[in-house]
Each structure stands twice: as C-alpha cells, then as structure tokens.
C-alpha positions in Angstrom: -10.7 -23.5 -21.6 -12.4 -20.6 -21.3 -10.5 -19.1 -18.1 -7.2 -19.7 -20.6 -8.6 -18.1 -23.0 -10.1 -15.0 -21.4 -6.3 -14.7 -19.7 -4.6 -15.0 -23.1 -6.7 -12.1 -24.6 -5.8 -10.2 -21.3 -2.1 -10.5 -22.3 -2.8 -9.7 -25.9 -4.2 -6.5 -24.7 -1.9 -5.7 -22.4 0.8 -6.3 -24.8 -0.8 -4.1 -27.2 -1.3 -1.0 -24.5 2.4 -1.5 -24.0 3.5 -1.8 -27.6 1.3 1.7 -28.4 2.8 3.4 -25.4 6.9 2.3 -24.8 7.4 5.0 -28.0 6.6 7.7 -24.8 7.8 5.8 -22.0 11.4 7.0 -20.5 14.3 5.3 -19.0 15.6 1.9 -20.1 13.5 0.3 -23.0 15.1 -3.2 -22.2 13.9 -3.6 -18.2 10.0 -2.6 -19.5 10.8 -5.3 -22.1 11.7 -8.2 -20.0 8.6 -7.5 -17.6 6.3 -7.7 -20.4 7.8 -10.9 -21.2 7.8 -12.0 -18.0 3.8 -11.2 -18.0 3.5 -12.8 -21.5 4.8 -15.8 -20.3 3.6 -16.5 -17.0 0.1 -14.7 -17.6 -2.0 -12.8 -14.7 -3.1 -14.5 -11.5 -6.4 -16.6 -11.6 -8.2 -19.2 -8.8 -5.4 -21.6 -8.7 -2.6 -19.0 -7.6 -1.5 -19.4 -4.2 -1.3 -15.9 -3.5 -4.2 -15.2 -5.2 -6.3 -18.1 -4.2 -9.1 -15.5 -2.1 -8.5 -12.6 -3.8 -10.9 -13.3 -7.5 -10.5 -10.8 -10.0 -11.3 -12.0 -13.3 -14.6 -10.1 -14.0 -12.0 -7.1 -13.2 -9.5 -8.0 -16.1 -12.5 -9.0 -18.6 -11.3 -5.8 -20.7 -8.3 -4.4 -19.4 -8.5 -0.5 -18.7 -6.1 1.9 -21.0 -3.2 3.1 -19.1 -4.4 6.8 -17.8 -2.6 9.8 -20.1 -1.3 12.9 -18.7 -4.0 15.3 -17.8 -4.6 18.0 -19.5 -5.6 20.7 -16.6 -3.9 19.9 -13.3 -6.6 21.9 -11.6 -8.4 19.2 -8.6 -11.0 21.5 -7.7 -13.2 18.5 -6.4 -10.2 17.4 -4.1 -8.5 21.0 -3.0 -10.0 20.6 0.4 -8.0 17.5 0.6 -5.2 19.5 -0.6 -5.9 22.1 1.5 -6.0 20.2 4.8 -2.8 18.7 3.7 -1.2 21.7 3.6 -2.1 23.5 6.4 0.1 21.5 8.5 3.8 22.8 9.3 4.6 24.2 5.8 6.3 20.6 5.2 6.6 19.9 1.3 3.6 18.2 -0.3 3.9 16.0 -3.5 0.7 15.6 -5.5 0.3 12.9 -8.4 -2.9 13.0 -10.8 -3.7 9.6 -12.9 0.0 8.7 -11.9 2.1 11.8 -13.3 3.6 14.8 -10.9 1.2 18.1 -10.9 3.9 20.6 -10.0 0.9 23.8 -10.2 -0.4 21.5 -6.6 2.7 21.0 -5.2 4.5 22.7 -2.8 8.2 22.0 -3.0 9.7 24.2 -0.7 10.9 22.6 2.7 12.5 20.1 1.1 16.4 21.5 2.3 18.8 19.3 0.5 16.5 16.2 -0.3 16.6 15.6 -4.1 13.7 15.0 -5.8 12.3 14.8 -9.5 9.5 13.3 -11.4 10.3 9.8 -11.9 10.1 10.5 -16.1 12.6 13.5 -15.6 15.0 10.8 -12.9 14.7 8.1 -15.6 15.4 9.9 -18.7 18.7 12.2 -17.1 20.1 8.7 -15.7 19.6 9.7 -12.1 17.8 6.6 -11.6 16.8 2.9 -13.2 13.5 1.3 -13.0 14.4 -2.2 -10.9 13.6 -5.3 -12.3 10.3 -6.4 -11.7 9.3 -9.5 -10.0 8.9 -13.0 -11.4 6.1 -15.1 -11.2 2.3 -15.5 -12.2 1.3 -14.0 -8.7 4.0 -10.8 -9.2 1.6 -9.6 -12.7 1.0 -6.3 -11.3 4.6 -5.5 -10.5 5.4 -6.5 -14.2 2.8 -4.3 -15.3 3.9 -1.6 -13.2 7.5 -1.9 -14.7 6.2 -2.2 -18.1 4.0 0.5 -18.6 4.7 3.1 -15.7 5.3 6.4 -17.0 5.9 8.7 -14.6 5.5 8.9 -10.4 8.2 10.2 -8.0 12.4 10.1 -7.1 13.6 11.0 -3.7 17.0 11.0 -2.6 17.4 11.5 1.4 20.5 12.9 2.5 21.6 12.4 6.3 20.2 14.1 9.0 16.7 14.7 9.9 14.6 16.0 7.5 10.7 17.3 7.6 7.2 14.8 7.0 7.0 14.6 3.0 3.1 14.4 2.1 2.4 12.5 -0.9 -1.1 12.5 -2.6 -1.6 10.5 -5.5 -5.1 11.5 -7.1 -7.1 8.9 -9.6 -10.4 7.7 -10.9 -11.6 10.2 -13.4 -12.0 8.2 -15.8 -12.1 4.6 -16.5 -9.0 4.0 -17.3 -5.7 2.6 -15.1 -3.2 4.9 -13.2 0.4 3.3 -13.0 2.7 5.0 -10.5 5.7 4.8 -9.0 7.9 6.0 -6.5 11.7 5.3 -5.8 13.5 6.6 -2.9 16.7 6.3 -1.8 17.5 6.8 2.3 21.4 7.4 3.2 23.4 6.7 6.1 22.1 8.1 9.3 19.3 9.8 7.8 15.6 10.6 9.2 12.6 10.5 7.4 9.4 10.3 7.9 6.9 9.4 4.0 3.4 9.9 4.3 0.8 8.5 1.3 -2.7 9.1 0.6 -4.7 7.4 -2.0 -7.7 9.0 -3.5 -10.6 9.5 -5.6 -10.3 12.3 -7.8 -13.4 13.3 -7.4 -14.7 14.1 -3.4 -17.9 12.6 -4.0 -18.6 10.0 -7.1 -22.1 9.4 -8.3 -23.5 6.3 -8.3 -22.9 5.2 -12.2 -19.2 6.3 -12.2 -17.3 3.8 -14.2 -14.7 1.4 -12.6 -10.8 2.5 -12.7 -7.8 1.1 -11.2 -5.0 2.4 -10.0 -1.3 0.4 -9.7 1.6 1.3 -7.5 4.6 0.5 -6.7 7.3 1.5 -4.4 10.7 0.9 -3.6 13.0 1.7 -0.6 16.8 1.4 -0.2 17.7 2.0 3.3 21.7 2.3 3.7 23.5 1.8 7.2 21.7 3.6 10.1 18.8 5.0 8.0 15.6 5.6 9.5 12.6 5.8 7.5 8.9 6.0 8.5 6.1 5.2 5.4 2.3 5.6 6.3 0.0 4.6 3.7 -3.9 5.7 3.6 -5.7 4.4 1.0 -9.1 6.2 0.5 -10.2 5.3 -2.8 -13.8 5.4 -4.6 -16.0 3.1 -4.3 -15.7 1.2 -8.3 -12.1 1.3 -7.4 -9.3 -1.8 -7.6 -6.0 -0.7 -6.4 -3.1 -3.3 -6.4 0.0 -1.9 -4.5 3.3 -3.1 -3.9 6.1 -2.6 -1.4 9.7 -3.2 -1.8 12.4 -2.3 1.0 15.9 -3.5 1.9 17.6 -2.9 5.0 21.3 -2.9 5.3 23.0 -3.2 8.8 21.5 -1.1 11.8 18.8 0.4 9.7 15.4 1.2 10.6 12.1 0.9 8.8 8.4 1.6 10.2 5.6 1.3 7.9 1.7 1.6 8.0 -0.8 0.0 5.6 -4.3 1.5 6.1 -7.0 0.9 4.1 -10.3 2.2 4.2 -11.6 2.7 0.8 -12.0 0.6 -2.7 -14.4 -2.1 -4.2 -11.1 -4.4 -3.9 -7.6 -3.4 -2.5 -4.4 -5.7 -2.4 -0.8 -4.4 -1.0 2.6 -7.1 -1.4 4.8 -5.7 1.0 7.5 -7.1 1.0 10.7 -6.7 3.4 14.6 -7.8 2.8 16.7 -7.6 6.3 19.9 -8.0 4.2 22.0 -7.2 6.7 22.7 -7.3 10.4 21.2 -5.2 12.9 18.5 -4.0 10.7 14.9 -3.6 12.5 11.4 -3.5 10.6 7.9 -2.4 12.3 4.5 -3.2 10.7 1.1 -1.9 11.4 -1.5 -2.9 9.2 -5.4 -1.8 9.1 -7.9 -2.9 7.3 -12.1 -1.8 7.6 -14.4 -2.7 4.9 -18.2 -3.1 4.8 -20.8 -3.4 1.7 -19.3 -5.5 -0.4 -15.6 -4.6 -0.2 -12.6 -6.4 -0.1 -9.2 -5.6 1.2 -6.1 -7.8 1.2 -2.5 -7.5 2.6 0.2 -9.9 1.8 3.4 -9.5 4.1 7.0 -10.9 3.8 9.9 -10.5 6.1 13.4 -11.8 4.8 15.0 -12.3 7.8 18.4 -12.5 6.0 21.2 -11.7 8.2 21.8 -12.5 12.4 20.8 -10.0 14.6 17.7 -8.5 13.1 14.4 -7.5 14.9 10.8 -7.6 13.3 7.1 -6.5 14.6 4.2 -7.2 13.1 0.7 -6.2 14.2 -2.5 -6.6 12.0 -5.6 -5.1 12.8 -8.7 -6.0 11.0 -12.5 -5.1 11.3 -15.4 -6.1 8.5 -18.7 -5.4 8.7 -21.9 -6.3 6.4 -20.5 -8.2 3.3 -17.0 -7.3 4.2 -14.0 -8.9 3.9 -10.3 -9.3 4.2 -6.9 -11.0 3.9 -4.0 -11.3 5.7 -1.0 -13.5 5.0 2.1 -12.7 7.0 5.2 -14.7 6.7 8.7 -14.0 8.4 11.4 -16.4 6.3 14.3 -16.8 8.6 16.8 -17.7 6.6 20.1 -20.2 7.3 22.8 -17.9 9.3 20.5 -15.4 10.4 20.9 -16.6 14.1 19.6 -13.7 16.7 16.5 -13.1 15.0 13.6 -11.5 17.2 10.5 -11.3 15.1 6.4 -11.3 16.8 3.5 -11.3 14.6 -0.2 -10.8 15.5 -3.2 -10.6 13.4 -6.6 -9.5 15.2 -9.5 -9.3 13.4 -13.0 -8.1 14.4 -16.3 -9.6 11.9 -19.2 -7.7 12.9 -21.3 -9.5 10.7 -22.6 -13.2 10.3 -22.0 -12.1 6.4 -18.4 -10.6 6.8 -15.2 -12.8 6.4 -11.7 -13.0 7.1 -8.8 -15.5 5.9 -5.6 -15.2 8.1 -2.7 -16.9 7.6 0.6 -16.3 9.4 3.3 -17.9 8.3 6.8 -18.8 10.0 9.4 -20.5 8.3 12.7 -20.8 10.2 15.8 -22.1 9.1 18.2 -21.1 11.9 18.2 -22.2 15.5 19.1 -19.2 17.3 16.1 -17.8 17.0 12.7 -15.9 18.9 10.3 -16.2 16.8 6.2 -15.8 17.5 3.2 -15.4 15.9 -0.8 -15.4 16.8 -4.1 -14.6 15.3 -7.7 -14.0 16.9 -10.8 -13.7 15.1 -13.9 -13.4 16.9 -16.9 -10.3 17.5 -17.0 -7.6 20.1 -17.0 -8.6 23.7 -20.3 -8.7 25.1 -19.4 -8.0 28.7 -17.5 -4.9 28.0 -20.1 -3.2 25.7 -22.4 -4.7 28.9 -20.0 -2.2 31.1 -20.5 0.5 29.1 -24.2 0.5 28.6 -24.1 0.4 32.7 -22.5 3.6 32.5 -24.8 5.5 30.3 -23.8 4.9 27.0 -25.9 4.3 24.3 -25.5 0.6 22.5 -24.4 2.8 19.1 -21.8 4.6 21.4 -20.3 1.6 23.4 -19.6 -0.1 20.1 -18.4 3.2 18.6 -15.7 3.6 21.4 -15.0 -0.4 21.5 -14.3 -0.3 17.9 -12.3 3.3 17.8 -10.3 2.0 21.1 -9.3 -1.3 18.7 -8.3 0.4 15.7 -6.0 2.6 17.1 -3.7 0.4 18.3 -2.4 0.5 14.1 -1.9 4.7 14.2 -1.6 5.4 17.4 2.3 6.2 16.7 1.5 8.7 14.2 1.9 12.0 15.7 1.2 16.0 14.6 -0.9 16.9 11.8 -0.7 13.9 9.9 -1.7 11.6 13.0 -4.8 13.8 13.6 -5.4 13.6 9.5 -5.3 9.6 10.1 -7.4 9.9 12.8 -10.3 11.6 11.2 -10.3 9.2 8.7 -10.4 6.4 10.5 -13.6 7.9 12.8 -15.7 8.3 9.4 -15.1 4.9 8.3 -15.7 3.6 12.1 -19.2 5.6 12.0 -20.0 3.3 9.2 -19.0 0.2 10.6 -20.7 0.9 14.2 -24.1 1.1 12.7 -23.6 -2.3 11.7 
C-alpha cells in the first residue's frame, strides 16, 4: 500500500510539472499528451518490473525534482577547461547544452558544411521535425517523461558524404532540479558521420553537500540506405547524480551503426539502447563500459531487433566494479521470423575487484529463424593472479601491475576511437582506472 501510494503521488506530481510547463513547451501538444497518459496509466517502474528488478530507485522519486528552466547566464566558467579541451581539437563544430537547452555563446558552429542543425525547440516549433512517440510500458517511464516534458536539446540533418566529428556536451547539476534533453538526428543515404557525447557536471568540482539532480536523455537515430554513423557516449556525471538515458536507432538496408556507452560517473546511471535492423544488410556494433566504485551503480540494457535476413550484429561488454560497486548488463538480440542470415556475437566480461562489488549479467537470445549464427557468452571473475605474478617478476610494483592489467582490459571498449577524441576518452578512463586500482 504504501509503495502504491508513494508511486501515485509521483504521477500527481509529475502531472502537475507538466500541466505548469506544456503552456511553454514547442512542437505538437497532442504526442506530449499521450506520453503523459501513457505515464499516468501505467505509473513509474518499482521492484516488481522486469527491467527494473536491480536497478531500485524509489528513495530517488520520493519528491520528484522540477524540470530545469533555461539558464539565465550561459557563462560555464567552472567547466570551460572542458570546453576548452574540446575545442582544441581539429576546429570540428562543438554543440554545448546547459540543464538541457542549446548555449549558442559556447558553441562553435562553424565546420558544420551542409549538415543542418537547430535547437530542437526552434526544429519543433518551424515543423522541421516531430517529437516520436514515446514508448509504452511501466519500464519505458523515463522515455514518457522525456517526451512529455522535454523542452529543448538538438536536430541534426546529415547530408551524404563524409562529414567532420560533431562534439556534443550536455552540461547539468547546478541545481537540484531535472534536465530533460533530446536529440534527433537524421543520417541520409551514403552519408559518414561520426557523434561524439559527453555528460557532465556543471560544476568541475562539487562539494560534498551539493544537492541531488537528475538528468534525462533521449536520443533518436534514423539511418537511411548506406548511412554510416558512429555515436560515442561518455558519461561523467557528479557524484549526487541519476542519469537515465535512452537510445533509439533504425537501420534500413546496408546501413551501418557503431556506438559506445561509457560510463564513468553518477550515484546511479541506466542507458535503454535499443537497436531496430529493419532492413536487410544493415550492420550494428556495440561497445559498452562500465567502472564504478563507492557506492555507485551503473546499468545498461541492450536490444537488437534483428528484423530483416542478412543483418550482422557485435556486441561486447566490458565491466569493472570496485569497493561497493555495481553494475548491470542485460543484452538481448530478438531474431525475428524471416530474418534468415543473421550473424550476431555477444560477450559480456566483467571484472569485481571487491568481495563487496556486484554484477548481474544477463544475455539474452531469442531466435525465431533457422538460418541463423548466433552466440553469446559472459565471464565474471577477479584479476588473474598469475599474470599480475608476471609482472611483479618484472619489476613492477603490485599498484602498477594491476594498473596496467586493468587499463589493458578496458580498452578493448575505445580502442577504435581515434584522434583527439580517442585520446579525450582515454584520459578519462586512466583517472577513473587510478581509482579503481587502489582498490
């Protein structure tokens, strides 16, 4: 009784932060009405949701967080070494969000040739764009609250040809509040693209008593015939944070799509990523990374629609957790009836250097077709005692054997990022890795 209730007020105040706000909100008034409905009706996720069943957030909805407001200042003096670093690379264009709405005074815009883009408010209210329907179901609440009260984020429009890396930072956290963003793009035939994503605090370093904030994004990604697209996301948020993130792509015939989930930061983290091979030919590569320690928690749902013959998937999960860590993965690949020729692998390895850190796998296959090649395996287990043996034989140090055992393992999920934003990556990934190889 008391779970139901606490999720009814949720929805009550949730309905009220969208009934204040869809005055403001641009685009079409009837899809933001039908999420909310959907939410009303089917309420947020709790202990008895599948997808949710390891993930527990109610102490986080106990009073829902107002949507963020447009800032004032779009000064980010705290993160314009960030910035900085970000733009010091080839000149490429750089896209920078704060509490979820475009900061065109950070941005730099030029580089961009002929790929359209505009603030998603701008896209929505000029009928560029629509907002897509969001998801159904208790376990799709965030993408309905996304949907419903998402006020601004980003449109791109990718012409064919190749095009230059488009750097995408998407600032949060001053406040306690909730960011919504979004971000709709749009890849044409025979076009090459590469998306990269960073997630951040706001503020470089928080103090200890900084209040709890949320951020919620979405994305989606239509990938015509022959498209190749490239999204790396690198979530370094705060340490009070909760980011839920979703991940929408089709793929039509002979299109390409490589992604990256990397996670470093936030109290709790989830990404739905989910993939639709529509049509034949098309080809999908994951890498996934997840390192926690203290007390956070990150997880990463993954499904590949393998809905048409003749389609290739990869999927590799990489996952290290240290002190109280822990993590999530759930991958499954749905073949579905017809689709005969499908190719898809899946691993999930996962590293707990802890007796206190924990992981829950749990890939998935579901085939329907007999033509198929389908594979998947996980491995959970600590580091190997007879290679950090080796290296102490050598001369290294205990804290440097694990250091480089640990590094070596992690790269496996970035090693394909190349140029500035590969050595970007990188450097993240060695401060987190410091912390997790003095545990």
């Amino acid at each position: 009784m008391v779970a139901t209730q606490a999720s009814a007020d949720n929805r009550s105040a949730f309905q009220q932060q969208f009934e204040n706000r869809k005055p403001h909100l641009p685009g079409d008034a009837e899809v933001r009405e039908r999420a909310m409905q959907q939410l009303l009706t089917t309420g947020l996720p709790d202990r008895k949701t599948e997808r949710w069943r390891y993930t527990r957030i109610n102490s986080l909805l106990k009073q829902p967080l107002e949507p963020a407001q447009k800032p004032v200042t779009t000064t980010a003096t705290e993160r314009q070494p960030l910035l900085d670093e970000l733009n010091s690379g080839s000149g490429a264009p750089v896209l920078v969000f704060q509490q979820g709405y475009f900061c065109a005074e950070l941005s730099r815009l030029e580089g961009l040739g002929e790929i359209q883009f505009k603030p998603l408010a701008a896209a929505l209210e000029s009928g560029a764009v629509m907002l897509p329907e969001a998801a159904d179901g208790r376990d799709r609440a965030f993408d309905q609250l996304n949907t419903a009260l998402v006020a601004d984020g980003g449109w791109l429009q990718l012409p064919a040809g190749k095009h230059p890396l488009i750097t995408i930072v998407v600032l949060s956290g001053s406040a306690a509040e909730t960011s919504y963003w979004r971000l709709l793009v749009t890849a044409a035939s025979h076009c090459e693209a590469e998306l990269a994503i960073v997630y951040a605090d706001s503020e470089a370093d928080q103090e200890t008593d900084v209040k709890a904030y949320q951020l919620n994004s979405s994305i989606d990604l239509d990938l015509a015939p022959n498209a190749q697209v490239s999204l790396s996301q690198l979530q370094q948020q705060g340490e009070q944070a909760f980011q839920v993130s979703s991940l929408r792509a089709n793929l039509q015939r002979d299109s390409s799509f490589k992604s990256h989930v990397l996670t470093l930061g936030g109290a709790i983290s989830r990404d739905d990523v989910d993939i639709n091979l529509a049509e034949a030919g098309a080809h999908v590569e994951f890498d996934g990374l997840q390192l926690t320690n203290g007390r956070q928690h990150a997880d990463l749902h993954l499904t590949l629609e393998h809905a048409a013959p003749n389609c290739t998937s990869q999927v590799s999960h990489h996952g290290l957790f240290g002190d109280h860590g822990r993590g999530v993965f759930n991958g499954r690949v749905h073949v579905h009836p017809g689709a005969d020729g499908t190719d898809s692998q899946m691993s999930s390895k996962n590293l707990l250097l802890s007796d206190r850190a924990e992981i829950d796998a749990k890939p998935e296959l579901e085939i329907y077709a007999d033509d198929v090649k389908c594979a998947h395996g996980c491995t959970v287990g600590d580091l190997n005692r007879d290679e950090l043996f080796y290296l102490r034989s050598r001369g290294l140090t205990e804290q440097d054997a694990r250091a480089l055992l640990l590094s070596a393992f992690a790269a496996a999920s970035f090693a394909t990022l190349g140029g500035h934003w590969g050595e970007h990556v990188a450097n993240a990934v060695t401060k987190k890795m410091e912390q997790l190889s003095h545990e």
